[in-house]
N, C-alpha and C positions, 0 to 999 in steps of 0.2 A: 347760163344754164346751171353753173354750180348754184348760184346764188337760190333759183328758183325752187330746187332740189334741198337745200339746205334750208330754209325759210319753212315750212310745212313741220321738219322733224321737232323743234324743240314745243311748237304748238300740241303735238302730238305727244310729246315726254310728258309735259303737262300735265293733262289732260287723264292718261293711263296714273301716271303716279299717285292722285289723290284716291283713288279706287283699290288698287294693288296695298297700300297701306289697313284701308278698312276689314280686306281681304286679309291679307297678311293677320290681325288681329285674331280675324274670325279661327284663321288656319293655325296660329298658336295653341287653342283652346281646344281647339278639336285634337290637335296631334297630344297635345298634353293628356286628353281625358281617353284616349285611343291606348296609349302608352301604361295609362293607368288601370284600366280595363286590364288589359294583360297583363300586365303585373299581379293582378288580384285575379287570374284565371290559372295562372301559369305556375303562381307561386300562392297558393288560398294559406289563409290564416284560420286555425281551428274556432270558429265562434261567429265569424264576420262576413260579410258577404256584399255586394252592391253589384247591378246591372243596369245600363240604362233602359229607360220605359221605350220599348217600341224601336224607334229608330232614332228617337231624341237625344242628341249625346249629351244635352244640356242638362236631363231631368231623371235621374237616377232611384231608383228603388235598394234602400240597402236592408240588412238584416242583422242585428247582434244577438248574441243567448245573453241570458245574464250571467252571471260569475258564480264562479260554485262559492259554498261558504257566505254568501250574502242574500238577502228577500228575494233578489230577483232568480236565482239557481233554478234551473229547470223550467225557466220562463226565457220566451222568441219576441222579439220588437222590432218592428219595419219602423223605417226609418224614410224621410223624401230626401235629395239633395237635389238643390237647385243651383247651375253652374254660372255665375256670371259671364259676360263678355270679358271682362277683365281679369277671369281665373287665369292664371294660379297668385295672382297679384291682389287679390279681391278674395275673400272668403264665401265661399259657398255658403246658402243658405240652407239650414240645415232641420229639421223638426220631425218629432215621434208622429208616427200616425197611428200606432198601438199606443192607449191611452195606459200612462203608467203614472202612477202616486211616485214622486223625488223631490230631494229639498230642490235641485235645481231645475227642474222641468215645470211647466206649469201646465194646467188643463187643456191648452188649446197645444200641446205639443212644442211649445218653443223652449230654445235651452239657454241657460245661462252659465257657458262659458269662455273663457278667455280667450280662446286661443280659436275660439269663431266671431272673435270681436277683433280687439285690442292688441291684443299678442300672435294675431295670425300671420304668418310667415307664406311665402312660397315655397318652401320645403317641405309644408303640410303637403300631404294626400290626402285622399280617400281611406284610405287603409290606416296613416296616423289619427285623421278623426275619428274613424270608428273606435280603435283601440283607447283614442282618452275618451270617450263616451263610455265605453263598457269600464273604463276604471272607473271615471265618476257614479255611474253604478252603486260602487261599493268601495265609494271614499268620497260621499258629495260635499260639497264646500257649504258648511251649515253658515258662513259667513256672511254668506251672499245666497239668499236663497229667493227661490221663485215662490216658493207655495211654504209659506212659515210653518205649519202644521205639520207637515214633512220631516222638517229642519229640526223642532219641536219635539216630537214623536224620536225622531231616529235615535238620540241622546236618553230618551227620558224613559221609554217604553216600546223594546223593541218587537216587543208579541204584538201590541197593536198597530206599531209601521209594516209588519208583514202580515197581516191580516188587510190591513187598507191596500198593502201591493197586489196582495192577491183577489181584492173585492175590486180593484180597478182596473187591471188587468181583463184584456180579450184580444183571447187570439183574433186575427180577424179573418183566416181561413171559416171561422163559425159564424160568420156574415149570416147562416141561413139557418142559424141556430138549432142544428145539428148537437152542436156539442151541451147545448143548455136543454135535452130532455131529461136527464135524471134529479135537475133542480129543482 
């Protein structure tokens, strides 16, 4: 009777175990981006901003100003993150959806830096990428650039990098072109 009793449970450990790990995975990523959420509700940082889209905790909508003293000053850019399964181990993927002229951004909104490649840490947040984003702003790494022109311009002529920042620039609350009748 033991025997028959005990025969069933390890078939059954089994079984539950490969599931509860895939689980387990999923439940990291959630409590990590949960955690992070609050953090960046509870403690806001002046200029940054992120929330997820809907109910998606994977698919985030962020926000930075740009930095005073630099082309982008008095200019707002939405940002998407997209959270791997493997976050915070695995860097999010990260891209401008307000089209902006930078040495390290290129026209379809992808970024070129480190520490969303190569140098990304699990220590990163949310809140540490946005902050090196609005630095690079206004310190882009002309070394490694996306869009040479940029790179080119920021160094050589900076009345015409900020004329290009601001001919490229759209808010996108003016989606309904609102803001473009006095042009």
């Amino acid at each position: 009777m033991n025997m028959a009793n005990q025969a069933p449970a390890p078939a059954t450990a089994t079984k539950t175990s490969v599931p509860a790990q895939s689980s387990s995975s999923n439940t990291n990523v959630t409590k990590r981006l949960q955690t992070e959420l609050m953090n960046l509700m509870m403690s806001p940082t002046p200029g940054i901003s992120a929330f997820p889209n809907d109910a998606d905790l994977l698919n985030w909508t962020a926000t930075i100003e740009g930095p005073t003293e630099t082309p982008y000053a008095g200019l707002t850019f939405k940002l998407a993150f997209s959270f791997p399964a493997e976050y915070p181990l695995t860097a999010p993927q990260v891209t401008f959806k307000t089209p902006i002229f930078h040495p390290n951004i290129d026209f379809s909104g992808r970024i070129c830096l480190d520490i969303l490649k190569e140098k990304w840490s699990a220590i990163y947040n949310v809140q540490s990428v946005l902050l090196s984003l609005q630095s690079l702003l206004g310190e882009p790494n002309n070394a490694s650039p996306l869009n040479g022109q940029a790179a080119e311009l920021w160094d050589k002529d900076p009345a015409e990098y900020k004329r290009l920042v601001l001919a490229r620039h759209r808010d996108l609350a003016e989606e309904d072109g609102a803001g473009m009748d006095g042009m």
